[in-house]
N, C-alpha and C positions, 0 to 999 in steps of 0.2 A: 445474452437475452435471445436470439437470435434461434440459438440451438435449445434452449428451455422454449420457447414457441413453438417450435418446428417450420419458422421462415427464412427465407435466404438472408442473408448477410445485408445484399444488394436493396432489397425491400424496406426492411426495418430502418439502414442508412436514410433511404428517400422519406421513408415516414418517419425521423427524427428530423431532419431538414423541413418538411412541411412543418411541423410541430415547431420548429422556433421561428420558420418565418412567421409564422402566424400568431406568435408571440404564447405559446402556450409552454414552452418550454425555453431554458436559457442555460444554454452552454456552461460550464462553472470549469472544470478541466480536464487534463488527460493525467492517468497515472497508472500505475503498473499494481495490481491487482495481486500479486506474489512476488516477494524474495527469497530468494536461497545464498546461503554463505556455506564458503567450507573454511574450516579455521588454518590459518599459517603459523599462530598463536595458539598454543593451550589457550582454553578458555576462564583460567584460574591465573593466566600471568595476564590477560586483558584485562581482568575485573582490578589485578592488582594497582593498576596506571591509575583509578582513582580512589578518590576517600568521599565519604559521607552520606548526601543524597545522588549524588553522580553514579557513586559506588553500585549503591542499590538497583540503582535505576538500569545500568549496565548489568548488572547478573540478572534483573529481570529480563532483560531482551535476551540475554544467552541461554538461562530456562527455558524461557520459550520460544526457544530454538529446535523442533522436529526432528532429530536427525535419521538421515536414512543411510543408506552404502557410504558415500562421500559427502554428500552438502545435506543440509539440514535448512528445513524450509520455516520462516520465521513468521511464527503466527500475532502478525502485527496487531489484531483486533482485541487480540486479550490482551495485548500488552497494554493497550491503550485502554482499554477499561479496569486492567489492576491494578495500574499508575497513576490514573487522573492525569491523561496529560493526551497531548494531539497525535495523529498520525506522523506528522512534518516530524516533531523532532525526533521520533524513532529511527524515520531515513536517514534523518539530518546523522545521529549518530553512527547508522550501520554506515553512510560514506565515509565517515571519519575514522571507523576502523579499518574499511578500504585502502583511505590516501594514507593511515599509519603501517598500513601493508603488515595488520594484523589477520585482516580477512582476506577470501575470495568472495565477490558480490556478484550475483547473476542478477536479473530482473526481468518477471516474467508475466506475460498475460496482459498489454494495455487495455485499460477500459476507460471510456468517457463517461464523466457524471455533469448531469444533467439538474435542473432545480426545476419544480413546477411551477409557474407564477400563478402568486394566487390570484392576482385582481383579474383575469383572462374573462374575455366575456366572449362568448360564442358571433360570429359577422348571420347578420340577416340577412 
C-alpha cells in the first residue's frame, strides 16, 4: 500500500496504528501475500496420493500453479474462487506436500489485513 500511495513505509505504519487506536480499524492477521513451490514430485504422482474430491481439489492447486525457470508461483485466489472453498485450506494443503517432501515451499511478501469497523463514529 505504501508504495501504490507513494508514502514511506514508516508513515502509513503510524497511520494504521492511529487508525486502530481509535477504533477505526481492527487488526484481523498477518499472512503471506505469495507462494511459490518447485516440485520434488512429478506433479501427476502427487495428484495420484489421492481419490475423489481430494483428488480434484489437489490437481486444481497444481494447475494453478505458474511455472517459471524453477518454482512456480501458486495463484491462491483463483484457486479459491474455482473451488468454493477458503484461502487456509489451500496453505493448509501446500504445507502437507511440503512436510510429505513432495514439494519445495517458499513464502513470500507478508501483508497485514485489516477490517473496518463499521459502528466507528468520528470523537468531537
Amino acid at each position: 500500500m505504501a508504495l501504490e500511495a507513494d508514502i514511506s513505509q514508516v508513515a502509513l505504519k503510524s497511520l494504521l496504528i492511529y487508525l486502530e487506536v481509535d477504533g477505526v480499524i481492527k487488526f484481523i492477521e498477518e499472512r503471506f501475500k505469495k507462494y511459490r513451490l518447485k516440485y520434488i514430485w512429478h506433479p501427476d504422482d502427487i495428484v495420484d496420493n489421492f481419490e475423489g474430491e481430494k483428488r480434484r481439489f489437489v490437481k486444481t492447486i497444481l494447475d494453478h500453479s505458474v511455472p517459471d525457470q524453477t518454482w512456480a508461483t501458486v495463484d491462491i485466489d483463483r484457486i479459491v474462487a474455482g473451488c468454493d472453498t477458503d484461502r487456509q485450506r489451500v496453505i493448509t494443503a501446500l504445507e502437507y506436500f511440503r512436510d510429505m517432501n513432495w514439494i519445495d515451499l517458499r513464502y513470500e511478501q507478508m501483508v497485514e489485513v485489516f477490517e473496518i469497523w463499521q459502528n466507528w463514529k468520528p470523537r468531537r
